[in-house]
N, C-alpha and C positions, 0 to 999 in steps of 0.2 A: 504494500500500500504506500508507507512512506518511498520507499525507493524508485515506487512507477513518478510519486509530485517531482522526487529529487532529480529526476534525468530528465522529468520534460522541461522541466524548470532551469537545471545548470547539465545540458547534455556535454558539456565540455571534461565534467567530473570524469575520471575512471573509477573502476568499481569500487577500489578500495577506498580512493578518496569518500565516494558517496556512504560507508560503512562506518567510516571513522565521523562524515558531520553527522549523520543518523544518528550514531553513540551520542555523539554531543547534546544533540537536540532532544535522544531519549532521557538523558540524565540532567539537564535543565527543566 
């Protein structure tokens, strides 16, 4: 769910990057 908003949003991210702001954004 989060990950399909993070790549339409910043499709420049690679996967890991989008894993690591996810953690962030989960733990905020």
């Amino acid at each position: 769910m989060l990950s399909k908003a993070f790549s339409s949003i910043l499709p420049d991210l690679t996967i890991d990057e989008a894993i690591e702001v996810s953690k962030i954004y989960s733990i905020s």
